[in-house]
PDB file of N, CA, C and O in Angstrom, chain B, residues numbered from 101:
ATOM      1  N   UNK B 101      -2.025-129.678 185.250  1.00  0.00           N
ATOM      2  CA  UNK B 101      -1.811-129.751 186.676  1.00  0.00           C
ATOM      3  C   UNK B 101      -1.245-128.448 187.216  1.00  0.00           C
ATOM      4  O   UNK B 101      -1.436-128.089 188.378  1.00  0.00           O
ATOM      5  N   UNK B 102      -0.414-127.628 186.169  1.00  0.00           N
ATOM      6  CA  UNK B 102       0.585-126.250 186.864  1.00  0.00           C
ATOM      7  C   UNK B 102      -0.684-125.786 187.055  1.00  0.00           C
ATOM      8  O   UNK B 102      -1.111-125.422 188.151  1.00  0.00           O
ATOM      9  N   UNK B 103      -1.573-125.785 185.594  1.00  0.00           N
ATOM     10  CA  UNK B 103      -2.664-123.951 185.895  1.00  0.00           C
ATOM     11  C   UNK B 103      -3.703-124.818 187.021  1.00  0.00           C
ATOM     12  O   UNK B 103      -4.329-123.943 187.619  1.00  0.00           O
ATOM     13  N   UNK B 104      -4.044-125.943 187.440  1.00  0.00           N
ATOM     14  CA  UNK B 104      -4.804-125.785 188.060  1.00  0.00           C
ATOM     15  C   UNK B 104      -4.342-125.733 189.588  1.00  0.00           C
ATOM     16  O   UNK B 104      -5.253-125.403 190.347  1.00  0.00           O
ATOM     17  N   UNK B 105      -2.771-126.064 190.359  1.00  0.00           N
ATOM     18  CA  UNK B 105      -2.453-126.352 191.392  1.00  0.00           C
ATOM     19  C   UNK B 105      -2.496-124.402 191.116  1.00  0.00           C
ATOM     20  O   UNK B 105      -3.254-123.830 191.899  1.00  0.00           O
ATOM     21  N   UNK B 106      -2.081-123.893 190.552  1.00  0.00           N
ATOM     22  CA  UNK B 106      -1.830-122.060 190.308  1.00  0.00           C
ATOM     23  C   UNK B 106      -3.428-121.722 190.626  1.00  0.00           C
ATOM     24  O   UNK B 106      -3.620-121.139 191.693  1.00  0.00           O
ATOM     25  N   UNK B 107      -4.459-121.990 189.907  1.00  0.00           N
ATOM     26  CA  UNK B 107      -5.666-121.199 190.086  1.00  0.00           C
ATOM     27  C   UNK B 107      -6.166-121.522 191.772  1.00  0.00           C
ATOM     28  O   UNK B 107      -6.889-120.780 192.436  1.00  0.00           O
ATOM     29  N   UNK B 108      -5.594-122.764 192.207  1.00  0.00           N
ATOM     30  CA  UNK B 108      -6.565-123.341 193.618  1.00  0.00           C
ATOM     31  C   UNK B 108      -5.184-121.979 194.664  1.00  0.00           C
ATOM     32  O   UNK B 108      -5.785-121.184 195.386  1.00  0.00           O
ATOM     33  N   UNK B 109      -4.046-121.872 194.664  1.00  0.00           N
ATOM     34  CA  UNK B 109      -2.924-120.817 195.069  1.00  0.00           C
ATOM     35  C   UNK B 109      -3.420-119.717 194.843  1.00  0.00           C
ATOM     36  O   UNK B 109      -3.865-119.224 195.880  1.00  0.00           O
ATOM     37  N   UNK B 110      -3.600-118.885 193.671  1.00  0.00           N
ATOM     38  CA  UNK B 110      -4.027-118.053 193.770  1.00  0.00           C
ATOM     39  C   UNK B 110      -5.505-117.446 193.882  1.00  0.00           C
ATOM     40  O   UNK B 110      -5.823-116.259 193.813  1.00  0.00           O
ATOM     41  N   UNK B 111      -6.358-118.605 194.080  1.00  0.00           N
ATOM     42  CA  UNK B 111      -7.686-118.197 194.379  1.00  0.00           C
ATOM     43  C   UNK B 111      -7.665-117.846 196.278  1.00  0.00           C
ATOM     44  O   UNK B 111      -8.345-116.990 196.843  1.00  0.00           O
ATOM     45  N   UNK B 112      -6.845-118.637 196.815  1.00  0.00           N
ATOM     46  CA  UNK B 112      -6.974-118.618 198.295  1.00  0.00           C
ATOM     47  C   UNK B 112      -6.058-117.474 198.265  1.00  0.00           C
ATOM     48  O   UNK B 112      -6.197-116.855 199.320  1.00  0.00           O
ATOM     49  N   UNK B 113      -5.186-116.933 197.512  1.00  0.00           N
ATOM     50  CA  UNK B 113      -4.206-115.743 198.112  1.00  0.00           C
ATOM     51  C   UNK B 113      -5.000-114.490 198.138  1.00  0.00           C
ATOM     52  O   UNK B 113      -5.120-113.686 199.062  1.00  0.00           O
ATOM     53  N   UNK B 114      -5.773-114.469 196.362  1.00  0.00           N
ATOM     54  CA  UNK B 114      -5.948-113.320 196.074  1.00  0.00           C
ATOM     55  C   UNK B 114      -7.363-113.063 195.781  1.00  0.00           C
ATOM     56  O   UNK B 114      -7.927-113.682 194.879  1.00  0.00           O
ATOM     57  N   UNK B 115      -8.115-111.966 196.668  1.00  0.00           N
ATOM     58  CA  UNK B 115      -9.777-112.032 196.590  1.00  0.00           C
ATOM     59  C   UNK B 115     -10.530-111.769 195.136  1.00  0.00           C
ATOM     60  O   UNK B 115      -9.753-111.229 194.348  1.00  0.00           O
ATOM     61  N   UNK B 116     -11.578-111.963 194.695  1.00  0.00           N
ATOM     62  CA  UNK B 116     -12.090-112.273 193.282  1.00  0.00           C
ATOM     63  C   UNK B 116     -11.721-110.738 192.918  1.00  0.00           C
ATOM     64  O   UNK B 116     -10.715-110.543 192.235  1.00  0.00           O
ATOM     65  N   UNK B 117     -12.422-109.761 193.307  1.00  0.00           N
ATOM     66  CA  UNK B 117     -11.686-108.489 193.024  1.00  0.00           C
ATOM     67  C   UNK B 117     -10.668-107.518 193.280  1.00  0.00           C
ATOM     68  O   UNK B 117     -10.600-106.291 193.360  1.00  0.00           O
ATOM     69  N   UNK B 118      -9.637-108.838 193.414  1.00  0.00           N
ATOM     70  CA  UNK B 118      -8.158-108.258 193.729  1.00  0.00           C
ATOM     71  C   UNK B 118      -7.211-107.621 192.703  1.00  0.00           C
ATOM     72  O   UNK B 118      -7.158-107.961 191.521  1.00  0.00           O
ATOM     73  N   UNK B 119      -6.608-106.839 193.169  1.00  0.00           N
ATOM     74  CA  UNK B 119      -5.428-106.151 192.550  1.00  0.00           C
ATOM     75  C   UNK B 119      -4.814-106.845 191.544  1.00  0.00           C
ATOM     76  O   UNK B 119      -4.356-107.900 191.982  1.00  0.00           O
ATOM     77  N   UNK B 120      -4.594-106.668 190.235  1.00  0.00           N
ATOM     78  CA  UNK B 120      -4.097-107.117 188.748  1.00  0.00           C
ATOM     79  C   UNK B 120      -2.491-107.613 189.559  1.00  0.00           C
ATOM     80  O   UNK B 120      -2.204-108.803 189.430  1.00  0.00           O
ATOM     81  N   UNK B 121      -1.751-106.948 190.154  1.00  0.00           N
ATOM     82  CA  UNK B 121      -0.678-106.958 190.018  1.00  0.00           C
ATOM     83  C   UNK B 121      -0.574-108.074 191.097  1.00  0.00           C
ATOM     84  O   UNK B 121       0.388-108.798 190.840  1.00  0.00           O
ATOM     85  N   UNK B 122      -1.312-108.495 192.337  1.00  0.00           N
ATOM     86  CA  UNK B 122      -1.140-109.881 192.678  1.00  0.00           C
ATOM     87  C   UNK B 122      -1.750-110.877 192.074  1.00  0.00           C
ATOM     88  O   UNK B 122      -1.232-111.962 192.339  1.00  0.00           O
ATOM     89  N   UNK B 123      -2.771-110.929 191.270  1.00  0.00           N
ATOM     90  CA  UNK B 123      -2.988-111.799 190.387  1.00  0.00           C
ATOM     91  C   UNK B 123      -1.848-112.578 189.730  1.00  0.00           C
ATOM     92  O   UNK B 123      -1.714-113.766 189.437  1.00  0.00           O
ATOM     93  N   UNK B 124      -0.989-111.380 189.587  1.00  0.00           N
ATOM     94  CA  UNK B 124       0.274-111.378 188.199  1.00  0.00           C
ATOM     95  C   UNK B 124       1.228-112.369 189.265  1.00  0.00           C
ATOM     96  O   UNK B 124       1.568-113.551 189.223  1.00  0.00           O
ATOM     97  N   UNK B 125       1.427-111.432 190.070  1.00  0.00           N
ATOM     98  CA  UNK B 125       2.625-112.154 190.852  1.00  0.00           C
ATOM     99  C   UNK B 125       2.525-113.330 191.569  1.00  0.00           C
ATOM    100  O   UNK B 125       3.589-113.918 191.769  1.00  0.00           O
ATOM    101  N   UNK B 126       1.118-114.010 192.173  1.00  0.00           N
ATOM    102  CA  UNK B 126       1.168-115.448 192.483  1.00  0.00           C
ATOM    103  C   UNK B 126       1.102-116.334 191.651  1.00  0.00           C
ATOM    104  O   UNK B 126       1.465-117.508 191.576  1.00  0.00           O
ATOM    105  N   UNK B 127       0.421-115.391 190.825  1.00  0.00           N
ATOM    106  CA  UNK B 127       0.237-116.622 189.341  1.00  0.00           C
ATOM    107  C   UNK B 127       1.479-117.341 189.085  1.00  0.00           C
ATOM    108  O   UNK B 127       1.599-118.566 189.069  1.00  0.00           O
ATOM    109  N   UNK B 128       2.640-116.242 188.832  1.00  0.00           N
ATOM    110  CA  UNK B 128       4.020-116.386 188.024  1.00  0.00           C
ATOM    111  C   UNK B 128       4.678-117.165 189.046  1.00  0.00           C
ATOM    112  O   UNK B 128       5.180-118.250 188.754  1.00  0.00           O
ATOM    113  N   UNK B 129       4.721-116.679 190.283  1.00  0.00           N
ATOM    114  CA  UNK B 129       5.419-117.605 191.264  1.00  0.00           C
ATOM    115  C   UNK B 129       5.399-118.998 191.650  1.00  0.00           C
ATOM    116  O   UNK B 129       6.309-119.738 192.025  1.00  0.00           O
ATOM    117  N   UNK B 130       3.449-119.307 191.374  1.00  0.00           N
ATOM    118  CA  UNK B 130       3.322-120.981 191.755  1.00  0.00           C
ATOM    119  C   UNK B 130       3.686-121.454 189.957  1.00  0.00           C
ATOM    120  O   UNK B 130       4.609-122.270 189.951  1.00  0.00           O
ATOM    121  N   UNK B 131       3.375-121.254 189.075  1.00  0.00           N
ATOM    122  CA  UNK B 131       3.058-121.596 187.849  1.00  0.00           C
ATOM    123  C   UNK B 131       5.125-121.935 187.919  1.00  0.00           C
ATOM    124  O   UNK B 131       5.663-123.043 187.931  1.00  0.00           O
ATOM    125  N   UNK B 132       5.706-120.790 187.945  1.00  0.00           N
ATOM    126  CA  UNK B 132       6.731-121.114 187.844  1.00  0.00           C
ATOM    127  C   UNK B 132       7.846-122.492 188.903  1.00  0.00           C
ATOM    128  O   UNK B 132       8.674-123.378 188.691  1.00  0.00           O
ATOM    129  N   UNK B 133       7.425-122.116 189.560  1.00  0.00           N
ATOM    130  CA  UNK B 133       7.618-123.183 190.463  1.00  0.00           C
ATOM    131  C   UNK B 133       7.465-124.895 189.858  1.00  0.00           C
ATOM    132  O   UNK B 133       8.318-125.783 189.833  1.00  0.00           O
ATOM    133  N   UNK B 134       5.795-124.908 189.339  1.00  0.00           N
ATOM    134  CA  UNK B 134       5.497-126.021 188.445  1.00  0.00           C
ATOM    135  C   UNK B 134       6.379-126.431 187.382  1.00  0.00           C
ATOM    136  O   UNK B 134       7.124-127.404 187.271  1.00  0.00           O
ATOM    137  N   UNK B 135       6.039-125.157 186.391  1.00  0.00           N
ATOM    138  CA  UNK B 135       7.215-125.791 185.531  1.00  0.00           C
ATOM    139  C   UNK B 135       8.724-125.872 185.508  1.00  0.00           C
ATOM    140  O   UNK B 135       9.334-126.604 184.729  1.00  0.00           O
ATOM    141  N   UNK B 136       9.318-125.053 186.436  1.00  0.00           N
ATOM    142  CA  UNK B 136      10.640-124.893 186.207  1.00  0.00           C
ATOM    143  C   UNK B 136      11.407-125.358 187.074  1.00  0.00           C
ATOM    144  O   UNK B 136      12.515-125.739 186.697  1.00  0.00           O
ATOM    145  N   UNK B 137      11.025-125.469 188.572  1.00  0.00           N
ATOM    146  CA  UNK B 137      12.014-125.687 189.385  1.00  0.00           C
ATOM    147  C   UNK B 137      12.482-127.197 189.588  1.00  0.00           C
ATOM    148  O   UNK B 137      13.589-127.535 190.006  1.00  0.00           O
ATOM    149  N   UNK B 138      11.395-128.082 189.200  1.00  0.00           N
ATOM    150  CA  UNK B 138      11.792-129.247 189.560  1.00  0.00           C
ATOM    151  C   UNK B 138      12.890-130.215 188.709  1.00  0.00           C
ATOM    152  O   UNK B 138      13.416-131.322 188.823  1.00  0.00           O
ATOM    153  N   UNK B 139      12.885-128.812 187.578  1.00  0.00           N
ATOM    154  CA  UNK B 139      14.034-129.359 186.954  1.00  0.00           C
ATOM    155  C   UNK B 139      15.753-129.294 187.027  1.00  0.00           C
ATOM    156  O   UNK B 139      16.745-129.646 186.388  1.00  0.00           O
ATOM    157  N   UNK B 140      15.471-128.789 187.919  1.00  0.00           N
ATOM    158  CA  UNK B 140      17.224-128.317 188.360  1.00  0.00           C
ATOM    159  C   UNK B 140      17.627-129.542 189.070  1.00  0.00           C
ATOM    160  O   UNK B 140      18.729-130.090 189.072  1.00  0.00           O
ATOM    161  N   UNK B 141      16.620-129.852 189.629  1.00  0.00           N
ATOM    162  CA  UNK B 141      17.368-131.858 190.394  1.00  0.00           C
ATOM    163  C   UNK B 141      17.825-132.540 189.450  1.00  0.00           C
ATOM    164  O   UNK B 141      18.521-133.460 189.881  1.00  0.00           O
ATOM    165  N   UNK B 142      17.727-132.498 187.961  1.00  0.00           N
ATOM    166  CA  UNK B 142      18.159-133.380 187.112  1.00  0.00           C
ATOM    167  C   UNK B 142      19.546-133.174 187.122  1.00  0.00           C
ATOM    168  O   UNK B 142      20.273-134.157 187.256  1.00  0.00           O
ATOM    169  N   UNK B 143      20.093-131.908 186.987  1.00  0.00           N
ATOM    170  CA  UNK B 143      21.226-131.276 186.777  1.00  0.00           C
ATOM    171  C   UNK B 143      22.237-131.785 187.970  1.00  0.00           C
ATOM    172  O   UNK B 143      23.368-132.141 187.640  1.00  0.00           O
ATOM    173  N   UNK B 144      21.695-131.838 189.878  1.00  0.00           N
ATOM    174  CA  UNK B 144      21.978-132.076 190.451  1.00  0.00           C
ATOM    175  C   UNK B 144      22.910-132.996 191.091  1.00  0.00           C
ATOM    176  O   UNK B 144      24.038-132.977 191.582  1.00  0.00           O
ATOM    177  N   UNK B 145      21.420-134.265 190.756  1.00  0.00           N
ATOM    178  CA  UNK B 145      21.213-135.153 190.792  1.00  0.00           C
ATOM    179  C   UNK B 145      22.080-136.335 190.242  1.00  0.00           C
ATOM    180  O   UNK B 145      22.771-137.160 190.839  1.00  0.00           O
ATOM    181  N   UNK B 146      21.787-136.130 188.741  1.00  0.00           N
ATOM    182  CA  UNK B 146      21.602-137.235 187.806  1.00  0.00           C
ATOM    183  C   UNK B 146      22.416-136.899 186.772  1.00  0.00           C
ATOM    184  O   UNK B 146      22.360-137.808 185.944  1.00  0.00           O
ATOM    185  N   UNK B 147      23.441-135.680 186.278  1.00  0.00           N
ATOM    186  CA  UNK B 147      24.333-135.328 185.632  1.00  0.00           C
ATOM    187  C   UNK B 147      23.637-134.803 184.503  1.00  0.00           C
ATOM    188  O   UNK B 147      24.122-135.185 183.438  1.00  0.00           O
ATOM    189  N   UNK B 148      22.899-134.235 184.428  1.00  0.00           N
ATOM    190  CA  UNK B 148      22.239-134.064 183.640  1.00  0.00           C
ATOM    191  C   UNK B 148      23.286-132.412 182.826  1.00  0.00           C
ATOM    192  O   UNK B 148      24.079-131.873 183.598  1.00  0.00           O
ATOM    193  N   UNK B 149      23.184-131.940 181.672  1.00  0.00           N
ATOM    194  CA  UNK B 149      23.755-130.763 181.422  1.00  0.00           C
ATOM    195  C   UNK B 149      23.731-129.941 181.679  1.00  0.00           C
ATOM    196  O   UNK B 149      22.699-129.625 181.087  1.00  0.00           O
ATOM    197  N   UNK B 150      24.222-128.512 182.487  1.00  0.00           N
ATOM    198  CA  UNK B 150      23.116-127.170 182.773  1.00  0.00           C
ATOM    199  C   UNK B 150      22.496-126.544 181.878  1.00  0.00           C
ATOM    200  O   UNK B 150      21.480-125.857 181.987  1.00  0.00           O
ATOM    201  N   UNK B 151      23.153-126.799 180.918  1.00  0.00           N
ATOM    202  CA  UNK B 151      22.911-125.556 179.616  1.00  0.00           C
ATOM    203  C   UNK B 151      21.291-126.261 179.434  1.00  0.00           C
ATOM    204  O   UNK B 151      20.370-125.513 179.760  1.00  0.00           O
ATOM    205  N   UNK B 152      20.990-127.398 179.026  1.00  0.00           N
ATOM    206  CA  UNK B 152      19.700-128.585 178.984  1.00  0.00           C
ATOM    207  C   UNK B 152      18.647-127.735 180.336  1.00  0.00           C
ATOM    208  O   UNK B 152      17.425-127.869 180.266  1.00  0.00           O
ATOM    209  N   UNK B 153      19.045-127.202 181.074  1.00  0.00           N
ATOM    210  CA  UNK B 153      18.389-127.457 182.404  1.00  0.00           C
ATOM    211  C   UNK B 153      18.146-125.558 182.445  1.00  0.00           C
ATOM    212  O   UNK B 153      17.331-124.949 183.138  1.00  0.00           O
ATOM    213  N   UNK B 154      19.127-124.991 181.483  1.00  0.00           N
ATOM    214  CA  UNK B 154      19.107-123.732 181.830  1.00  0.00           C
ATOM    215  C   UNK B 154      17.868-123.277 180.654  1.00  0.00           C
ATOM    216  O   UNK B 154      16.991-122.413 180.651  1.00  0.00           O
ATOM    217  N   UNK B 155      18.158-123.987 180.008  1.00  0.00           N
ATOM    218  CA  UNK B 155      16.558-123.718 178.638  1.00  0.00           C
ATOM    219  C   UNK B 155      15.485-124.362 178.879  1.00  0.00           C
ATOM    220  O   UNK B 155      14.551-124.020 178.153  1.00  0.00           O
ATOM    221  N   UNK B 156      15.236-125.247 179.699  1.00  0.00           N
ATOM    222  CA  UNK B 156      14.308-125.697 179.914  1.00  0.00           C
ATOM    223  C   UNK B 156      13.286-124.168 181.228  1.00  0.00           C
ATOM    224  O   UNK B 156      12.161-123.695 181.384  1.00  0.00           O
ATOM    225  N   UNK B 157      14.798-124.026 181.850  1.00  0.00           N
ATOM    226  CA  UNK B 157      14.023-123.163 183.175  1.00  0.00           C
ATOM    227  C   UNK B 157      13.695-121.802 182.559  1.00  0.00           C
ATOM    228  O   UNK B 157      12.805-121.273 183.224  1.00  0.00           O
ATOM    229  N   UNK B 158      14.141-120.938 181.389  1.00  0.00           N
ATOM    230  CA  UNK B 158      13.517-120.525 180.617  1.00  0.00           C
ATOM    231  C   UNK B 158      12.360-120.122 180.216  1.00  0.00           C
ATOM    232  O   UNK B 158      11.618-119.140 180.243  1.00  0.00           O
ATOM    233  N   UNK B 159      12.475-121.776 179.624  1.00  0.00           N
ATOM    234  CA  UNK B 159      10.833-121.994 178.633  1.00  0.00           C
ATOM    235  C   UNK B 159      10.048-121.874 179.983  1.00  0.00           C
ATOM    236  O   UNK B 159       9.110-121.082 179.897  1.00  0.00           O
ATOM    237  N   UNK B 160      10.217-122.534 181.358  1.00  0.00           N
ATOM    238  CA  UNK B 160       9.300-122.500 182.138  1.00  0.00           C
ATOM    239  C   UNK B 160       9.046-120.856 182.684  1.00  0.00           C
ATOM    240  O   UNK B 160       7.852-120.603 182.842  1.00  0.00           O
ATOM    241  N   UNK B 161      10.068-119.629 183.013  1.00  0.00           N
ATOM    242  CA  UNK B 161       9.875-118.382 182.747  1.00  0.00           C
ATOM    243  C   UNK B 161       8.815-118.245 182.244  1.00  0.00           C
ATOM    244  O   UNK B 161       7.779-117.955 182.844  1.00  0.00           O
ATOM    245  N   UNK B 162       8.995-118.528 180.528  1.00  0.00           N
ATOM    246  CA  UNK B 162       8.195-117.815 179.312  1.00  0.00           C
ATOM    247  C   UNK B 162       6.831-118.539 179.549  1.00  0.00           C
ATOM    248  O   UNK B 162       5.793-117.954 179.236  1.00  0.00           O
ATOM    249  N   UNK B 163       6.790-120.089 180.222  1.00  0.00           N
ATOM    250  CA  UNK B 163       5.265-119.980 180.272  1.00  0.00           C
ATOM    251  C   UNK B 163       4.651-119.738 181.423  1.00  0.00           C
ATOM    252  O   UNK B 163       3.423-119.658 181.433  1.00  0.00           O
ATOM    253  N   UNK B 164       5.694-119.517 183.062  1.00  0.00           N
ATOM    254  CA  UNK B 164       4.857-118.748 183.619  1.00  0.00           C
ATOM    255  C   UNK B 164       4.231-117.579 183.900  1.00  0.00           C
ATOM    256  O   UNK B 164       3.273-117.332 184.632  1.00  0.00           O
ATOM    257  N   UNK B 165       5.179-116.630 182.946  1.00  0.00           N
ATOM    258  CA  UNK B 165       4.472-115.028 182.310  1.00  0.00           C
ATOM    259  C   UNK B 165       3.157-115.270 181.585  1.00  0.00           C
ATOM    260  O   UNK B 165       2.196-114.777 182.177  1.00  0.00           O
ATOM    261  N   UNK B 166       2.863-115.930 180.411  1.00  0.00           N
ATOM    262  CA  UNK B 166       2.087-116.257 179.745  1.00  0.00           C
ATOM    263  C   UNK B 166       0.883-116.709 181.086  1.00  0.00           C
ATOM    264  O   UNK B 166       0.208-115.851 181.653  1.00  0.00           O
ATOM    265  N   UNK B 167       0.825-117.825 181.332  1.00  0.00           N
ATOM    266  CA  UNK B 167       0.025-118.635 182.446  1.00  0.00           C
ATOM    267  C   UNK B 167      -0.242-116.974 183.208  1.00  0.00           C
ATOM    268  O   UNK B 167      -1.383-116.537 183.054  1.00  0.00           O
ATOM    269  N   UNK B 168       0.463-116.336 183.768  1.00  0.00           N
ATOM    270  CA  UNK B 168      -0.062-115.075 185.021  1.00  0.00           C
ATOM    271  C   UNK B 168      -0.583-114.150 184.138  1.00  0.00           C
ATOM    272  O   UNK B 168      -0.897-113.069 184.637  1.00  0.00           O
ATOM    273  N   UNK B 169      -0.768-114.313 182.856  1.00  0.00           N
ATOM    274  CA  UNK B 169      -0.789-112.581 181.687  1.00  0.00           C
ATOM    275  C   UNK B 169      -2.175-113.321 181.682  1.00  0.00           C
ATOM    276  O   UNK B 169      -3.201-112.648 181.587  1.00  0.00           O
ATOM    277  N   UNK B 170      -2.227-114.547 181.771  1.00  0.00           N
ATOM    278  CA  UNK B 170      -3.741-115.108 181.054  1.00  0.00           C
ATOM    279  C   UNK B 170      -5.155-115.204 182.307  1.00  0.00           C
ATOM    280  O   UNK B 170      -6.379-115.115 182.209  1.00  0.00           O
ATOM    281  N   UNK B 171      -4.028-115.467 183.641  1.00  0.00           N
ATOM    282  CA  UNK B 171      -5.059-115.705 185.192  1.00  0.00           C
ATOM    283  C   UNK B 171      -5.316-113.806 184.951  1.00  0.00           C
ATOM    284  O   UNK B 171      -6.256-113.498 184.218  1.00  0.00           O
ATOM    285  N   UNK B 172      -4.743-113.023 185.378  1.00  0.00           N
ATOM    286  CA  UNK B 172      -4.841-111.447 185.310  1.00  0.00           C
ATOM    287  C   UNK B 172      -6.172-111.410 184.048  1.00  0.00           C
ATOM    288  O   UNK B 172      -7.346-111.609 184.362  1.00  0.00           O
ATOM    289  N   UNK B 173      -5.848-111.201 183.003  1.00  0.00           N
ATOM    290  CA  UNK B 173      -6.991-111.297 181.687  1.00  0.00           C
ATOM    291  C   UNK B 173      -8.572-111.214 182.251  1.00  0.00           C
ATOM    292  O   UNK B 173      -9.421-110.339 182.425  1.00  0.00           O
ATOM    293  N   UNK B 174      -8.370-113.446 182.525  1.00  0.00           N
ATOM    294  CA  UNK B 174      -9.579-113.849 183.250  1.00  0.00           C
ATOM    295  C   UNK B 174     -10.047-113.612 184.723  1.00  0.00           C
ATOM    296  O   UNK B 174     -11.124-114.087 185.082  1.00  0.00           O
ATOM    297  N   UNK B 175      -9.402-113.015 185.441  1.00  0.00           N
ATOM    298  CA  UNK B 175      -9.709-112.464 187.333  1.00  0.00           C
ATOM    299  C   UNK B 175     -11.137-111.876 187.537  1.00  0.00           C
ATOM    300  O   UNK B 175     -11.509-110.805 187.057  1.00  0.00           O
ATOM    301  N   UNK B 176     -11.788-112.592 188.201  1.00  0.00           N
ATOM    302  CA  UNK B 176     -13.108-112.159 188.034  1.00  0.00           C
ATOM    303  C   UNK B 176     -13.051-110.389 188.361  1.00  0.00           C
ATOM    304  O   UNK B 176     -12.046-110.185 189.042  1.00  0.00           O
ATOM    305  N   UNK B 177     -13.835-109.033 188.078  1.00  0.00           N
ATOM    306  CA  UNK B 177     -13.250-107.793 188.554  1.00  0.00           C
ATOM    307  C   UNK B 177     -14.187-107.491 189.600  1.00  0.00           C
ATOM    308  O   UNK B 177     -14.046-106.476 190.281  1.00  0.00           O
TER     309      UNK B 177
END
C-alpha cells in the first residue's frame, strides 16, 4: 500500500523524465510518511514506549531511503 499510495504521489508530482533528485525526495517523503508517522500516535495515545516508537520510526527512515533509491533506479528517463 506505502509503494503504491508513493508511485500514484509521485507520478502526479514528478514528470516521467524528471529530475533524479525529485524522484528521490517525494518518494522518501510520502513512503515515509506511510511507514513511519502513524506510529507516533501509539506513543501518544495509548502509552506506548518511545524508545519502541523511536525504532520503529527508524526502520521506517531505512525503508523509505531504500523505497526512493529503488522509484529513482526505475523512473522512466
Amino acid at each position: 500500500m506505502v509503494s503504491t499510495l508513493t508511485a500514484i504521489v509521485t507520478g502526479l508530482a514528478v514528470r516521467p523524465s524528471g529530475n533524479s533528485h525529485d524522484v528521490i525526495h517525494v518518494a522518501a517523503v510520502v513512503s515515509f510518511a506511510g511507514y513511519a508517522m502513524a506510529l507516533w500516535q501509539m506513543s501518544i495515545w495509548y502509552g506506548r514506549s518511545w524508545s519502541t516508537t523511536l525504532k520503529a520510526t527508524v526502520d521506517g527512515l531505512i525503508y523509505a531511503a531504500l523505497t526512493a533509491a529503488v522509484f529513482a533506479w526505475l523512473w522512466p528517463r
